[in-house]
C-alpha positions in Angstrom: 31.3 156.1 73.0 32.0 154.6 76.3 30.6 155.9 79.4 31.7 155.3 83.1 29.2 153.5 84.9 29.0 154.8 88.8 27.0 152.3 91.2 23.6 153.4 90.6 23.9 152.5 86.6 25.7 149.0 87.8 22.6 148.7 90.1 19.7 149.6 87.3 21.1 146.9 85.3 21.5 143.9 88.2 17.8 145.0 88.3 17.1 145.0 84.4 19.1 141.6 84.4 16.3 140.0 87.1 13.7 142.0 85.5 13.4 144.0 82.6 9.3 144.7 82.8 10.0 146.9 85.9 9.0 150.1 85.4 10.7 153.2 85.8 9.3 154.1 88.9 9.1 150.3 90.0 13.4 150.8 89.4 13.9 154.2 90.6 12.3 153.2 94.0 14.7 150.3 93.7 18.3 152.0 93.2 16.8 155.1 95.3 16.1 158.3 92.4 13.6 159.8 91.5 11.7 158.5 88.5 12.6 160.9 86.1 16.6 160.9 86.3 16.0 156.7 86.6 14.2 157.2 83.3 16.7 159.3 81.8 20.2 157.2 82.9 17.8 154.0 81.2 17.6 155.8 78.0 21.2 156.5 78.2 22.1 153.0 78.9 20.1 152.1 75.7 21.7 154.4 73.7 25.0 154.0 74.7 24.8 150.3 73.9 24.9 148.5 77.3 21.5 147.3 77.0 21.5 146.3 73.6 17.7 144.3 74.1 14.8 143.7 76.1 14.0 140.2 75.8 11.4 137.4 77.5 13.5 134.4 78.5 11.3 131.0 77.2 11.3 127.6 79.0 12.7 125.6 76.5 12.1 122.6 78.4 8.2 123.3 78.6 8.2 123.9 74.8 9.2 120.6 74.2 13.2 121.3 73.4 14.7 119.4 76.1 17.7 118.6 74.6 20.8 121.1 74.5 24.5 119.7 72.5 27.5 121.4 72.2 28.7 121.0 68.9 32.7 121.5 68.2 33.2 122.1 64.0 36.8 122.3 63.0 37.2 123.0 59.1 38.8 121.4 56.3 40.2 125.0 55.0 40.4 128.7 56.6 39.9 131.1 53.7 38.1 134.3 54.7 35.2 133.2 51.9 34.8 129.8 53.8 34.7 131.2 57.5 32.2 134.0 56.2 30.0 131.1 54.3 30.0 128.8 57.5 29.3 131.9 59.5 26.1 133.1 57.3 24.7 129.8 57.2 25.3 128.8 61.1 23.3 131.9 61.6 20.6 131.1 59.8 20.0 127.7 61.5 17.2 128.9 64.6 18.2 125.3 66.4 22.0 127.2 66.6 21.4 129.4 70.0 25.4 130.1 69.9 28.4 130.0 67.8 31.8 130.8 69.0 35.1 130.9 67.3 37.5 129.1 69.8 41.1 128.0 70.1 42.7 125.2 70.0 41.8 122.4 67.1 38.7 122.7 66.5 37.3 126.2 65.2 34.0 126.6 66.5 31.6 125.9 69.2 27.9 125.7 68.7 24.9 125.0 71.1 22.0 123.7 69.7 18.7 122.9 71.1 16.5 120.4 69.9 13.4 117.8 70.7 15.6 115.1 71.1 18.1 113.1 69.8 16.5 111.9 66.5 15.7 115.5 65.9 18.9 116.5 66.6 20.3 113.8 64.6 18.2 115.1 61.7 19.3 118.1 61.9 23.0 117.3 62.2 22.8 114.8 59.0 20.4 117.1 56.9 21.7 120.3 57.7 25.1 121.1 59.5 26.7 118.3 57.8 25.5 119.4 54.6 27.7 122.1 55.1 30.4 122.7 52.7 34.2 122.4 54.0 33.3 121.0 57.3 35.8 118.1 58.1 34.8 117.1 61.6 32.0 118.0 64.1 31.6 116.4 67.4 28.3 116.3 69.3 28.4 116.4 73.8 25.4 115.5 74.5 24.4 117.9 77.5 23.3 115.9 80.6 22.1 118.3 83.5 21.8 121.8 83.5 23.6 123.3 86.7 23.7 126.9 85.8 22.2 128.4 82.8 22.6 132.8 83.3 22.2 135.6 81.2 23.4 137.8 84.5 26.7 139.3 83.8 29.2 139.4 86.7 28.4 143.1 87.5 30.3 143.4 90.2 33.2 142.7 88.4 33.3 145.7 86.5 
């Protein structure tokens, strides 16, 4: 079910987007209700889907994972079996942060985190590689972060 979202809702989650430990009376005074129909419109965000989680966003460069590639795979064959089997496996890879099927000729992109390149490399020969049906994958080595968001365009909507 999809709901129409007026501008308090598109404000409640700009604020969730910056900070989603704010309480409901911390947000209500924010977008300007009263606490309890803030708390209400919250649960009904939830449940309707547009917040799907509430999450804590890590410093990956403080835990030591300084090193972010884009991986583009193209496969040797496109049979539903094949795409599902790359699929469950990529999935099942926690260095993977993001797969995406994509135009063009390759078939998917990937961003991966890792320690650095050796432990990337590790992972691309042990691992992805040792994937079957995979017939190329290039590795762009990612050189400095300019933007990195998980604040959606809002205002767009």
């Amino acid at each position: 079910m999809t709901i129409s979202l007026d501008n308090t809702d598109r404000q409640i989650l700009k604020w969730l987007q910056q900070d989603a430990n704010l309480s409901a009376s911390e947000l209500a005074e924010k977008v300007n209700l009263s606490q309890s129909p803030c708390w209400r419109r919250i649960n009904r965000l939830q449940e309707d889907g547009y917040i799907k989680h509430r999450v804590a966003l890590l410093d990956r460069q403080k835990l030591g994972l300084s090193l972010v590639v884009f991986v583009n795979i193209k496969l040797s064959a496109h049979g539903w079996n094949m795409l599902n089997e790359f699929e469950e496996a990529i999935v099942s890879f926690p260095e993977v942060l993001e797969c995406w099927t994509i135009s063009g000729g390759m078939d998917y992109t990937l961003r991966v985190v890792s320690r650095d390149i050796s432990s990337y490399e590790q992972f691309l020969r042990s691992r992805l590689l040792q994937l079957p049906h995979i017939q190329e994958a290039q590795s762009n080595i990612a050189m400095t972060e300019v933007k990195n968001s998980t604040q959606l365009p809002l205002e767009a909507i």
